[in-house]
TORPA-4810 file (N, C-alpha, C, O; in nm, 3 decimals):
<nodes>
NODE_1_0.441_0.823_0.697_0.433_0.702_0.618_0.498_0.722_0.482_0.483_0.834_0.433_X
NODE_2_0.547_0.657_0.433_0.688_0.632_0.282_0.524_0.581_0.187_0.425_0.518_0.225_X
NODE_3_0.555_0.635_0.078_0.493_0.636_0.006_0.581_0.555_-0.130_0.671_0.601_-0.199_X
NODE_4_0.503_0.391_-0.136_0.601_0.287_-0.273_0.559_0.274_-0.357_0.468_0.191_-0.357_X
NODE_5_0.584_0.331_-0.465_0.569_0.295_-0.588_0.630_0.210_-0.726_0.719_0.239_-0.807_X
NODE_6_0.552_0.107_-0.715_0.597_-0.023_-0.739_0.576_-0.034_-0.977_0.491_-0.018_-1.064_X
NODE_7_0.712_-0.068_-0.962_0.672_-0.049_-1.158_0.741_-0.195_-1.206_0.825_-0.263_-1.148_X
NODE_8_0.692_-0.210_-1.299_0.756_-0.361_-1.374_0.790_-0.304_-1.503_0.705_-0.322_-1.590_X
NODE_9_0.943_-0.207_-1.549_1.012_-0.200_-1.684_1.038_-0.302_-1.733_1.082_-0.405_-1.682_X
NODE_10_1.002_-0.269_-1.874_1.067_-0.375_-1.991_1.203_-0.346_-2.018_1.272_-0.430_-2.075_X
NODE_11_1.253_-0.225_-1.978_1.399_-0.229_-2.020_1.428_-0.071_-1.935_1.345_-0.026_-1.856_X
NODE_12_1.565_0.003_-1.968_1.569_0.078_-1.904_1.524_0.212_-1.941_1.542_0.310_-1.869_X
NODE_13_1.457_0.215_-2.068_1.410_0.324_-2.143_1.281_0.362_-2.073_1.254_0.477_-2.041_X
NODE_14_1.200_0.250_-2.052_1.105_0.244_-1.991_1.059_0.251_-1.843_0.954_0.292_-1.793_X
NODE_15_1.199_0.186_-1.775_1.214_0.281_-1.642_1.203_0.407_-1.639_1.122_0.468_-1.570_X
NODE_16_1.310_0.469_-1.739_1.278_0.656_-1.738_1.185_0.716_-1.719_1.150_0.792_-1.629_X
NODE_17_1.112_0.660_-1.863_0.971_0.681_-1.868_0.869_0.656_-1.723_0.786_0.731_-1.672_X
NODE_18_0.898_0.575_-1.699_0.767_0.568_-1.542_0.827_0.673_-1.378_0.771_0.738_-1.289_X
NODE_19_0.973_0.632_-1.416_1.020_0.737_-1.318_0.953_0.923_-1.330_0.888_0.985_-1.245_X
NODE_20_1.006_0.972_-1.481_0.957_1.020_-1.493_0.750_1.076_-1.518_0.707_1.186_-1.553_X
NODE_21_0.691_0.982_-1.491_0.546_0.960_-1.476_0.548_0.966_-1.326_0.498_1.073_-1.289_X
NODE_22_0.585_0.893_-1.232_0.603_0.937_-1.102_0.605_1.100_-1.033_0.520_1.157_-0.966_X
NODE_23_0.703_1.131_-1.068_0.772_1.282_-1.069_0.723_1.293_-0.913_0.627_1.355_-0.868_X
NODE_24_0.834_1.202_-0.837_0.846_1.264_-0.691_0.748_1.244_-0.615_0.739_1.302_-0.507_X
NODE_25_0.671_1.169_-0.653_0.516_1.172_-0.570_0.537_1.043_-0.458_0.476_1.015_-0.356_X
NODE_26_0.666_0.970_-0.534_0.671_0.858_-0.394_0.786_0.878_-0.337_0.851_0.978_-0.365_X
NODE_27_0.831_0.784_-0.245_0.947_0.786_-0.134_1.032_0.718_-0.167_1.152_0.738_-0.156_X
NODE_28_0.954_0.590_-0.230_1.039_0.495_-0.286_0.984_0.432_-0.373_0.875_0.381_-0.343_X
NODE_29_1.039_0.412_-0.512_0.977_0.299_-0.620_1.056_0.114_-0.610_1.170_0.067_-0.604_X
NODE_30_0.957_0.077_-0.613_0.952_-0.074_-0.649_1.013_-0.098_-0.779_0.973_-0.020_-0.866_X
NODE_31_1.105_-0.188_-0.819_1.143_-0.269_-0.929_1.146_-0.373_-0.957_1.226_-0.462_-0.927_X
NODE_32_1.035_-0.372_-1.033_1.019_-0.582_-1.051_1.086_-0.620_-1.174_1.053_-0.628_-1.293_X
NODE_33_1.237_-0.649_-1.074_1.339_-0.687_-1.215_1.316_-0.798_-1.265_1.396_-0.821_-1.356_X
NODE_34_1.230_-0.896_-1.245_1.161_-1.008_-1.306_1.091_-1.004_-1.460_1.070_-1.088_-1.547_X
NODE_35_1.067_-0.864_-1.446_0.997_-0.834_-1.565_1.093_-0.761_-1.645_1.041_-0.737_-1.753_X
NODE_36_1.217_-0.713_-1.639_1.287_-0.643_-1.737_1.369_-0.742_-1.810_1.425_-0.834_-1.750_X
NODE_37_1.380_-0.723_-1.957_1.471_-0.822_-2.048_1.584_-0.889_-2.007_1.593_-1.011_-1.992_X
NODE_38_1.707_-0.768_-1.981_1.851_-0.762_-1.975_1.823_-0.728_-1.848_1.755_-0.627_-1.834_X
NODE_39_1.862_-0.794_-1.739_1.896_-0.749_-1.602_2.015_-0.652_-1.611_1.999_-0.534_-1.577_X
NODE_40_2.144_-0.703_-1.659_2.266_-0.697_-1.676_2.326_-0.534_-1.689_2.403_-0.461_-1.626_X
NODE_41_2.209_-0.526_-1.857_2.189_-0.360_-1.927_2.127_-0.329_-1.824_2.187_-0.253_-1.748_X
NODE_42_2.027_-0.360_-1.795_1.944_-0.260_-1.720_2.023_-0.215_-1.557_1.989_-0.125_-1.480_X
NODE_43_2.086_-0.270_-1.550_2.163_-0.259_-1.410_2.282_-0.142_-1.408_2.319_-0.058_-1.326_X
NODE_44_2.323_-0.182_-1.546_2.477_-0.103_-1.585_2.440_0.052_-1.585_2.510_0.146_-1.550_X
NODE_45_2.276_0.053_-1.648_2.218_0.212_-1.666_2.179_0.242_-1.527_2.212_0.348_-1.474_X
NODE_46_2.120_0.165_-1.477_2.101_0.193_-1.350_2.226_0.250_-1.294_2.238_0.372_-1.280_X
NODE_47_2.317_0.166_-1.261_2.434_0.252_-1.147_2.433_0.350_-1.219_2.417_0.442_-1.138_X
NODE_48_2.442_0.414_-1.360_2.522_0.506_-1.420_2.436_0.658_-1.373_2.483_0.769_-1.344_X
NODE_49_2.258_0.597_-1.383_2.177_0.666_-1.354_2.187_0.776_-1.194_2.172_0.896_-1.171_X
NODE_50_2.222_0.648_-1.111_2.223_0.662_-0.978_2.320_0.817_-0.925_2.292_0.910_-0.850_X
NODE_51_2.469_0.773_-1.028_2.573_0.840_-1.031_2.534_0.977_-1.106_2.588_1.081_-1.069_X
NODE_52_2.461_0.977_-1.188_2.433_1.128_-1.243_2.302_1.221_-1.172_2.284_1.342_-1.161_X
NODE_53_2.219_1.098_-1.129_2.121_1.191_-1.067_2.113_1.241_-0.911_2.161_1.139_-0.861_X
NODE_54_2.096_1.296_-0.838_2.010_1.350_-0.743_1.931_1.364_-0.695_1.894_1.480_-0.679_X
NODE_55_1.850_1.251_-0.640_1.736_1.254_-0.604_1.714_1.230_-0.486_1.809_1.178_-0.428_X
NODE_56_1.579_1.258_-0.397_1.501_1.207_-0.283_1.489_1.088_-0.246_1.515_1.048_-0.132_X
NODE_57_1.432_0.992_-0.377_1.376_0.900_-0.403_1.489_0.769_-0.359_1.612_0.769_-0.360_X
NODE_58_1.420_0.694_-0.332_1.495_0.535_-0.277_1.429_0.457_-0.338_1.306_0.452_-0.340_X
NODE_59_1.524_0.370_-0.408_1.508_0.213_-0.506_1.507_0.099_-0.449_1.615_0.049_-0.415_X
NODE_60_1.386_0.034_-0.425_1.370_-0.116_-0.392_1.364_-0.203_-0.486_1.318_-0.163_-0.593_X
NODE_61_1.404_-0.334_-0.476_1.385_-0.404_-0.598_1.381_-0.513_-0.597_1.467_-0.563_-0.525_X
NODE_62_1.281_-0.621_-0.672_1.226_-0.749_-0.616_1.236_-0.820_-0.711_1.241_-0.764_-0.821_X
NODE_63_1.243_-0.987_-0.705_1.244_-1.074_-0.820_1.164_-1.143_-0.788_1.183_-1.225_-0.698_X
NODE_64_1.035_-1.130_-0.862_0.916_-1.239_-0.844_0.894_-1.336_-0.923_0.920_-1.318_-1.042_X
NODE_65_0.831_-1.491_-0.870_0.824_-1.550_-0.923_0.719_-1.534_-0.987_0.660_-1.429_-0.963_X
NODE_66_0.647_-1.641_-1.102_0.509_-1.641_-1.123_0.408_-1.670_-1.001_0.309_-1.613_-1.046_X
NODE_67_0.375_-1.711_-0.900_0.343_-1.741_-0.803_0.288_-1.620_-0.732_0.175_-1.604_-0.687_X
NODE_68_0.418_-1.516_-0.732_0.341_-1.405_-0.703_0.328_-1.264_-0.769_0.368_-1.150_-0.743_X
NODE_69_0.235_-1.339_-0.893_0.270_-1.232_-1.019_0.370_-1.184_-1.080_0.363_-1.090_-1.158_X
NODE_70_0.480_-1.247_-1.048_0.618_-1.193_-1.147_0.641_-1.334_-1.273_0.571_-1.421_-1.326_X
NODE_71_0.766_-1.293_-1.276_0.823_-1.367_-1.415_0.909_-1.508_-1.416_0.918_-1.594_-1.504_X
NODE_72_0.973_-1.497_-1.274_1.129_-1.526_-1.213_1.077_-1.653_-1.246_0.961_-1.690_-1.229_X
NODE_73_1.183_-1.724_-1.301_1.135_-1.861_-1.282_1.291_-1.969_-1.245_1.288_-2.092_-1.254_X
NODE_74_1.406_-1.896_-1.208_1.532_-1.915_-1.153_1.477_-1.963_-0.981_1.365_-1.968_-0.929_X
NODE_75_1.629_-1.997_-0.926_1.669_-2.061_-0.814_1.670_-1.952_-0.701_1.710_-1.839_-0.728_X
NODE_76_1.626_-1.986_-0.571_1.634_-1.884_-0.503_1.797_-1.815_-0.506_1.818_-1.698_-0.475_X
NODE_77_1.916_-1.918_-0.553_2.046_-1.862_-0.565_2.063_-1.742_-0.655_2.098_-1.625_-0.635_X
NODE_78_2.033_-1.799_-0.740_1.962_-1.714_-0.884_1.942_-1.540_-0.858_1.996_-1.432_-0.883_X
NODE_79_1.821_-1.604_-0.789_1.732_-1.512_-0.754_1.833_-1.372_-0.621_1.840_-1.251_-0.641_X
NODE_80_1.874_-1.426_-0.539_1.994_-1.397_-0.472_2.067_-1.299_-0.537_2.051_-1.177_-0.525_X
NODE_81_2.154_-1.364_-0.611_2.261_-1.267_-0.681_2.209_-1.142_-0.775_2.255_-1.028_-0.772_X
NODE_82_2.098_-1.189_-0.864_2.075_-1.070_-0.910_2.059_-0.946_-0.795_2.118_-0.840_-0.814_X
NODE_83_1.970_-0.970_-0.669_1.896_-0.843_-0.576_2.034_-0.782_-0.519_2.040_-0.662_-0.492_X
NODE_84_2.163_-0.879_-0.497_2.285_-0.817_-0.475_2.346_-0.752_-0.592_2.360_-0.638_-0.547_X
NODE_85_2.387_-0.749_-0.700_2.362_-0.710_-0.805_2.325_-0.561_-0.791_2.410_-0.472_-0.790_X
NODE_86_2.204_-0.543_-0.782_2.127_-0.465_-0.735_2.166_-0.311_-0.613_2.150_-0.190_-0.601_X
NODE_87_2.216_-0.413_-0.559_2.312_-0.374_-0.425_2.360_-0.274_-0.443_2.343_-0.163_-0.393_X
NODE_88_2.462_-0.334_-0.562_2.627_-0.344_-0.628_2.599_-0.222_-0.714_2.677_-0.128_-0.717_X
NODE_89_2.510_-0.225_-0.769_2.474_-0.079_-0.858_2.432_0.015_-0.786_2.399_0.109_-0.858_X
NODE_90_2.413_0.042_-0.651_2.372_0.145_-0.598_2.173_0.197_-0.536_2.109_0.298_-0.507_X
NODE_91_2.156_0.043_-0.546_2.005_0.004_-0.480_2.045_0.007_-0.386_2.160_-0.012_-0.345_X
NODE_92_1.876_0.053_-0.300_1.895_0.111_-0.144_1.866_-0.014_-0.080_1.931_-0.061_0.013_X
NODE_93_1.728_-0.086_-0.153_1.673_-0.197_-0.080_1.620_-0.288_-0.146_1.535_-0.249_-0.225_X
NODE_94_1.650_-0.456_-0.141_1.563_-0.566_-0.206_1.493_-0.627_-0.130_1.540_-0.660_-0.021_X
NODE_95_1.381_-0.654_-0.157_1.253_-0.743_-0.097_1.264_-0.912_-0.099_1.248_-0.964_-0.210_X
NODE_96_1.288_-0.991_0.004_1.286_-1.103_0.018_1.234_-1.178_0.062_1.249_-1.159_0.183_X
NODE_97_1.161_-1.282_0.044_1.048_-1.356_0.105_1.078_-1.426_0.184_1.164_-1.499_0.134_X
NODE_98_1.054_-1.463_0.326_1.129_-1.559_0.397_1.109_-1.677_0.390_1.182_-1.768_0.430_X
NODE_99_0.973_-1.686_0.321_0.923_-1.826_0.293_0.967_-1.897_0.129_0.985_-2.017_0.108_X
NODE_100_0.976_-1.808_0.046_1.053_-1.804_-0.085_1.214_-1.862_-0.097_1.272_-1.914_-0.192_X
NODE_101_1.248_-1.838_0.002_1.420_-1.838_-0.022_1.486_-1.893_0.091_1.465_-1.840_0.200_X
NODE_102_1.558_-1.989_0.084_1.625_-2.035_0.184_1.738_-1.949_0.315_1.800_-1.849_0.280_X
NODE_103_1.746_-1.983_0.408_1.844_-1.890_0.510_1.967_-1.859_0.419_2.004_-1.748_0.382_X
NODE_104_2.021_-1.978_0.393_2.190_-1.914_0.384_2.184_-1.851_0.259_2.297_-1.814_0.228_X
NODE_105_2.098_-1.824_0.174_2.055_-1.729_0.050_2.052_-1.580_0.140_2.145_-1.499_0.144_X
NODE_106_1.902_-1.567_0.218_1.892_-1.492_0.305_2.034_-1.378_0.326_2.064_-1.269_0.276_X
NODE_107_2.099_-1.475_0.429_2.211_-1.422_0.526_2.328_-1.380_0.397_2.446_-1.365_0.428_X
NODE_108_2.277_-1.363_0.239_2.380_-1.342_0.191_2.403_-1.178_0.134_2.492_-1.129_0.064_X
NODE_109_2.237_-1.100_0.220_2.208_-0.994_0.166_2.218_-0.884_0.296_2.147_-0.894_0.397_X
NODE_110_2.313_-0.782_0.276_2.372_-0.718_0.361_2.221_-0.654_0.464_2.136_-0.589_0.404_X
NODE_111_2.207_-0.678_0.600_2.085_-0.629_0.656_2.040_-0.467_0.661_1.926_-0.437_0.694_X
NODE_112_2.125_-0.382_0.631_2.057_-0.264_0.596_2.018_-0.250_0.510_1.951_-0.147_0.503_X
NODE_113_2.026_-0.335_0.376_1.973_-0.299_0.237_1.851_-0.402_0.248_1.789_-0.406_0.141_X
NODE_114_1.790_-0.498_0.361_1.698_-0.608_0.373_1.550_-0.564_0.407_1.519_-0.518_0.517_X
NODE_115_1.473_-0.580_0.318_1.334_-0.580_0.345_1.313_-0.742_0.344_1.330_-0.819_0.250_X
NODE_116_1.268_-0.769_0.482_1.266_-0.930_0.461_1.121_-0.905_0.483_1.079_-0.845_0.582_X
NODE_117_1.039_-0.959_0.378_0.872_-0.978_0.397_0.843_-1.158_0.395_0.909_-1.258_0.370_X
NODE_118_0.717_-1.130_0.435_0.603_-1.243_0.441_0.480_-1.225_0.357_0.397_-1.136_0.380_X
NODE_119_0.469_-1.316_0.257_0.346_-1.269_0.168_0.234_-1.365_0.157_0.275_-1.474_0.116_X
NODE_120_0.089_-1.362_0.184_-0.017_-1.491_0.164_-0.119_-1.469_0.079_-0.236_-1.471_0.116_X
NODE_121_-0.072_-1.442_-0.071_-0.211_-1.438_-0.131_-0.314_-1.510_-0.109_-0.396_-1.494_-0.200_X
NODE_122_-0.345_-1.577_-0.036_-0.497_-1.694_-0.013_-0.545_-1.659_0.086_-0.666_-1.638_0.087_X
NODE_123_-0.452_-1.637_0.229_-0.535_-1.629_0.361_-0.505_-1.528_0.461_-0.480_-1.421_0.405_X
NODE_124_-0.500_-1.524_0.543_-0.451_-1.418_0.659_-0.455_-1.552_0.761_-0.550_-1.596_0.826_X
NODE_125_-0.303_-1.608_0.750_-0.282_-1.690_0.846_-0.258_-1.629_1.006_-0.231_-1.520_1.055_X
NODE_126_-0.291_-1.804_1.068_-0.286_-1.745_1.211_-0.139_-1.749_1.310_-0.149_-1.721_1.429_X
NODE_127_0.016_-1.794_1.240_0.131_-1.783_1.291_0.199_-1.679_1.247_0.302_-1.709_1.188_X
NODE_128_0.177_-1.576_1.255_0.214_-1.436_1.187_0.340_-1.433_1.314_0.452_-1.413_1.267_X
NODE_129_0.339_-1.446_1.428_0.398_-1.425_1.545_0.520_-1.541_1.503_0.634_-1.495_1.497_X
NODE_130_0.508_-1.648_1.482_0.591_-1.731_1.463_0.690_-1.737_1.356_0.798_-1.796_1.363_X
NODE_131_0.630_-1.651_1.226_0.695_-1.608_1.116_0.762_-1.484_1.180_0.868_-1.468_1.119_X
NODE_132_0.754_-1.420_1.244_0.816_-1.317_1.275_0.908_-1.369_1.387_1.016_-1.341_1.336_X
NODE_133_0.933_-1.418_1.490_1.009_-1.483_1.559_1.108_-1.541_1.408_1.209_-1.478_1.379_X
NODE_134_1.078_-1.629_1.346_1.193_-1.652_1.233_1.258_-1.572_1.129_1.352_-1.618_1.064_X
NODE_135_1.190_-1.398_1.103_1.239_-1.350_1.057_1.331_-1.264_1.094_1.414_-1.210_1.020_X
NODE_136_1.311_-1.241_1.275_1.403_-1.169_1.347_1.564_-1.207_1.360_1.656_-1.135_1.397_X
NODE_137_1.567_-1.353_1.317_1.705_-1.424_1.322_1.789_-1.338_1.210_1.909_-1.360_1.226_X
NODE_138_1.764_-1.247_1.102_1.816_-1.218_1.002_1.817_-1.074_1.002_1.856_-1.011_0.904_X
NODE_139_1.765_-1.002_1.140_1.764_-0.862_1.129_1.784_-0.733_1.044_1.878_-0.654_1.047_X
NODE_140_1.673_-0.731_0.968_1.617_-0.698_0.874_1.621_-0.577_0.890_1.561_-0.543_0.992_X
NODE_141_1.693_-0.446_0.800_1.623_-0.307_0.826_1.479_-0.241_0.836_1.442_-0.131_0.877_X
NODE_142_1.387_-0.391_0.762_1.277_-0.354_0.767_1.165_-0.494_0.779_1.201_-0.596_0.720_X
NODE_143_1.087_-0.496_0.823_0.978_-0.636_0.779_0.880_-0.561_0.733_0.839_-0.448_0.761_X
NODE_144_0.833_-0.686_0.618_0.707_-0.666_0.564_0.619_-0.782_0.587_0.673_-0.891_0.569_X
NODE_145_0.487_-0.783_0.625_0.359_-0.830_0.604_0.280_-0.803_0.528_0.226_-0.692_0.531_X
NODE_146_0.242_-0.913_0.419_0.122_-0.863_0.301_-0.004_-1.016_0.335_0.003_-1.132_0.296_X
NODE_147_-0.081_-0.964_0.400_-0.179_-1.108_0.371_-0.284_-1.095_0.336_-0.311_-0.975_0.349_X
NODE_148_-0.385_-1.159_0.286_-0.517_-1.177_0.258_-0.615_-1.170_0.310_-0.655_-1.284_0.337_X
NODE_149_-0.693_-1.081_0.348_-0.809_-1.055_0.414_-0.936_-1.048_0.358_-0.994_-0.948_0.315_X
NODE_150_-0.976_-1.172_0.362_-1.116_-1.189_0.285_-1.258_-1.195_0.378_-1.367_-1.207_0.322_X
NODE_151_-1.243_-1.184_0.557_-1.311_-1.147_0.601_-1.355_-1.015_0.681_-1.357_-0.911_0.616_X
NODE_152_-1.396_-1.009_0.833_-1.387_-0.886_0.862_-1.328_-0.924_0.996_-1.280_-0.830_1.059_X
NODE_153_-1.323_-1.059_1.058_-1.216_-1.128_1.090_-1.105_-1.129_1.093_-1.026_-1.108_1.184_X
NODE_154_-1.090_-1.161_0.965_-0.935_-1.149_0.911_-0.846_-1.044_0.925_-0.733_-1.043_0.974_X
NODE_155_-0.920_-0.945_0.870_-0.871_-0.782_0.919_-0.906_-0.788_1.014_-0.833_-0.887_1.018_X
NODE_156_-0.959_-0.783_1.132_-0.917_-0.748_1.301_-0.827_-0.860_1.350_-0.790_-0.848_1.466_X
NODE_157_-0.791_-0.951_1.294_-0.663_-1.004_1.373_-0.535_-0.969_1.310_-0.429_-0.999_1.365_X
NODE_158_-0.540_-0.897_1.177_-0.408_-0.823_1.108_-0.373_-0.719_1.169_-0.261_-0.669_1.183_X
NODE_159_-0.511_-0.673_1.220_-0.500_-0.543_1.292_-0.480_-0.531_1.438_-0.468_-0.425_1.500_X
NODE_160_-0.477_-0.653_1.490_-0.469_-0.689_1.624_-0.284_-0.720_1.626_-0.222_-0.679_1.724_X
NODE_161_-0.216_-0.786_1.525_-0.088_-0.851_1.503_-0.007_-0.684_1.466_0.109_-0.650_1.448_X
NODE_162_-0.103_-0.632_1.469_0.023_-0.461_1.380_0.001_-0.362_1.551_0.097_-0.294_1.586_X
NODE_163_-0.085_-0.362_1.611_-0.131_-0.299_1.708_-0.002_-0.370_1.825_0.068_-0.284_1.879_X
NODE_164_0.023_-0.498_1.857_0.093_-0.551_1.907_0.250_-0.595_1.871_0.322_-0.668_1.939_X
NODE_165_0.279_-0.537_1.759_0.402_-0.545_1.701_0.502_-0.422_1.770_0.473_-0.308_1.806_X
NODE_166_0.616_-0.487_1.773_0.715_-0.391_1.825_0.738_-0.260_1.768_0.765_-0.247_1.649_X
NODE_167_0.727_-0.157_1.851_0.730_-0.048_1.803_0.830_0.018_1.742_0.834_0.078_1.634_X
NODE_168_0.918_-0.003_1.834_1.084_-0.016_1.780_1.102_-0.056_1.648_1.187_0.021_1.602_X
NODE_169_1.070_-0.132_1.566_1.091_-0.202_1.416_1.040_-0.120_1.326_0.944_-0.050_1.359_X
NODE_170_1.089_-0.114_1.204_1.066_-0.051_1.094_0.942_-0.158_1.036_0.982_-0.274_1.029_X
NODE_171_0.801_-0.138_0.996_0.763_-0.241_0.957_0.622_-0.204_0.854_0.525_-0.138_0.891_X
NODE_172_0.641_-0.266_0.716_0.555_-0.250_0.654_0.430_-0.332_0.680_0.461_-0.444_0.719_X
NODE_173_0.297_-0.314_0.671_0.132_-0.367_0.677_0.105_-0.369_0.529_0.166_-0.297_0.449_X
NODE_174_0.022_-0.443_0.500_-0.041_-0.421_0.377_-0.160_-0.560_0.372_-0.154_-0.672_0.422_X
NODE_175_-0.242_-0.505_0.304_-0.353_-0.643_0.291_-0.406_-0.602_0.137_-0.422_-0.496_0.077_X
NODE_176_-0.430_-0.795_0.093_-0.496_-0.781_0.012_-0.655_-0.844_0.031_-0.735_-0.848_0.124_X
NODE_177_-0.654_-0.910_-0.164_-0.835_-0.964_-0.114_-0.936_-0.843_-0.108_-0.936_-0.727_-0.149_X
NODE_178_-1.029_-0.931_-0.031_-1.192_-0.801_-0.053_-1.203_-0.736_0.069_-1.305_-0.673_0.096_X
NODE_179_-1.082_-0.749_0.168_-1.088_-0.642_0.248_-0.985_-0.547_0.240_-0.981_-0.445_0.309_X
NODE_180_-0.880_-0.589_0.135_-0.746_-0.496_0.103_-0.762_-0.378_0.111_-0.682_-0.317_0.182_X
NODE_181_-0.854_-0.314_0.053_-0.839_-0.140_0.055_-0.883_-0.145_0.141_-0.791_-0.115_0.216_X
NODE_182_-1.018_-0.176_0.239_-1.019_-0.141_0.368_-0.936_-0.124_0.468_-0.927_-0.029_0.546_X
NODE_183_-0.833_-0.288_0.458_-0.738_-0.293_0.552_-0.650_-0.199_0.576_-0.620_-0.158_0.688_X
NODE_184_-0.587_-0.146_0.425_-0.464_-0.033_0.389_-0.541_0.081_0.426_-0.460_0.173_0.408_X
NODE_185_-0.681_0.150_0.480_-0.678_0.239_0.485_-0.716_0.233_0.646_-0.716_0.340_0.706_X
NODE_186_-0.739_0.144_0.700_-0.761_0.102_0.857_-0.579_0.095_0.941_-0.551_0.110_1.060_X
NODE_187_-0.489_0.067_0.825_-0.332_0.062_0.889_-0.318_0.183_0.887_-0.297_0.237_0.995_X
NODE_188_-0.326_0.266_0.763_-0.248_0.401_0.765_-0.102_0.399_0.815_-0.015_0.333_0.759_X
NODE_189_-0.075_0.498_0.961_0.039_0.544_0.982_0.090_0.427_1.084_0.200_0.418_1.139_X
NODE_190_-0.005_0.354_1.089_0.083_0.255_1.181_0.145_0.156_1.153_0.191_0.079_1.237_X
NODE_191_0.167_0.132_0.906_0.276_0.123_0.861_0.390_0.223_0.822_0.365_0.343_0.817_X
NODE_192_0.514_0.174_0.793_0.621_0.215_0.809_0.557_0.320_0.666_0.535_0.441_0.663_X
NODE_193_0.539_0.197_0.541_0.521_0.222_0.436_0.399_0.198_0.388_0.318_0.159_0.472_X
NODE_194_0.368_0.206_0.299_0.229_0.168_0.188_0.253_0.174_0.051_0.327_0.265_0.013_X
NODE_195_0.181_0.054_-0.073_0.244_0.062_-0.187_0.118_0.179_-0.245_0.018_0.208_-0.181_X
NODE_196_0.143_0.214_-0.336_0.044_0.253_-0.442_0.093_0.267_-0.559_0.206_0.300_-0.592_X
NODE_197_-0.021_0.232_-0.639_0.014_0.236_-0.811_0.036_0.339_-0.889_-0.013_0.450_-0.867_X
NODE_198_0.115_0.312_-0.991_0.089_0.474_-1.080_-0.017_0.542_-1.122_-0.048_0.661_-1.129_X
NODE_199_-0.089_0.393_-1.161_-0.221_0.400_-1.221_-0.290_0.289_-1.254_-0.234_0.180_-1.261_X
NODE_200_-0.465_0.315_-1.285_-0.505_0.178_-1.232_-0.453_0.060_-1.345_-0.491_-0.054_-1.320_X
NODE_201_-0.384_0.076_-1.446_-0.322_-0.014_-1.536_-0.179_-0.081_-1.470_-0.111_-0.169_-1.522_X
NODE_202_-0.157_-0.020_-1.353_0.002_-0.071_-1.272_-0.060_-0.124_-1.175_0.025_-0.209_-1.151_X
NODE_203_-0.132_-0.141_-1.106_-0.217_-0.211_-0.983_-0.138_-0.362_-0.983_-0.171_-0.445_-1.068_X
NODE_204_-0.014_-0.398_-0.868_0.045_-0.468_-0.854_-0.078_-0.602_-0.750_-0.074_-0.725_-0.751_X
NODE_205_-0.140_-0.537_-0.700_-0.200_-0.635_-0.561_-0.362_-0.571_-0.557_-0.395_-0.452_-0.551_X
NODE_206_-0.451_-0.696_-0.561_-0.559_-0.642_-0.488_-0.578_-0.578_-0.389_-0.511_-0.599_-0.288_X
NODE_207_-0.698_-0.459_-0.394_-0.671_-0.362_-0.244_-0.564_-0.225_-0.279_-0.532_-0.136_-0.199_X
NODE_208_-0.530_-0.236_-0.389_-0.385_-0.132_-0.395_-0.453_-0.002_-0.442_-0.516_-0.013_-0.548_X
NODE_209_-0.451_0.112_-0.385_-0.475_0.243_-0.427_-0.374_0.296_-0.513_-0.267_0.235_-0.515_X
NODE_210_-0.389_0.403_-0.588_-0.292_0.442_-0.698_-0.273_0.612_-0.637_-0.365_0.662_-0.571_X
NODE_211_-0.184_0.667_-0.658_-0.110_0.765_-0.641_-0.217_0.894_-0.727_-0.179_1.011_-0.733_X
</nodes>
């Protein structure tokens, strides 16, 4: 299991800084470029970064709206170009919502660099199968599922939908809500990945364990 560690920099000084606070302990860090000033700067250091360093580590990177705790308050087009952007500097992978962003936005992000997720802060809906039938049209290097599990219910049919998921697929689990840490520690290895925080002051999602 990939171990994500998810950070929201104010700029790129402050990336350093958390990268270095990390020190290798994950697989891959999260970037919630929603929250950094200068995309632009912060991008330019980025490639430059990419090009001088050597590392293990793999860069994902997401533009959230307020909706789901981010900043973004642009067009899914918007929203689009920056995660290519992203690309373009030498990011491994951007996170896209399928319900967030329209197809031909979608289809504009090369599919090996595609984490196409599904996210429900409120519920643990019951067409998980049907969202996934629509996310397969865009063949994704990876899918993600994040939903809400506020019963004990809820988690055995998340856990029933991951048990029955294609094995073949790269695919992240995750739950939040008041069964979240239960859920994340009931998936374990039978996600691809799992997020965790730096610390409990970075705690991106209810349910989220920290590193």
């Amino acid at each position: 299991m990939k171990i994500i560690c998810p950070i929201r920099p104010k700029n790129f000084d402050d990336f350093l800084s958390l990268i270095k606070k990390i020190d290798n302990r994950a697989n891959i860090v999260e970037i919630w470029l929603d929250q950094v000033k200068d995309v632009d700067i912060f991008l330019e250091n980025f490639k430059k970064f990419k090009k001088q360093n050597t590392t293990s580590i793999k860069f994902l990177s997401v533009c959230k709206q307020p909706e789901e705790n981010g900043r973004f308050k642009g067009s899914d087009i918007d929203r689009i170009k920056i995660l290519n952007q992203f690309i373009d500097a030498s990011g491994d992978f951007v996170d896209v919502d399928i319900t967030r962003n329209s197809e031909s936005e979608i289809k504009k992000i090369t599919p090996e660099n595609l984490i196409l997720s599904f996210h429900d802060f409120e519920k643990m809906p019951k067409s998980l199968n049907d969202i996934f039938d629509k996310m397969k049209k865009h063949n994704p290097t990876i899918y993600k599922f994040a939903v809400t599990t506020e019963t004990k219910d809820d988690l055995k049919d998340f856990l029933n939908f991951i048990e029955d998921f294609p094995k073949e697929e790269k695919a992240i689990f995750t739950t939040m809500g008041k069964y979240g840490q239960l859920g994340r520690e009931e998936i374990g290895k039978n996600s691809w990945g799992q997020f965790f925080a730096l610390d409990k002051d970075s705690v991106t999602a209810s349910g989220q364990q920290t590193l």
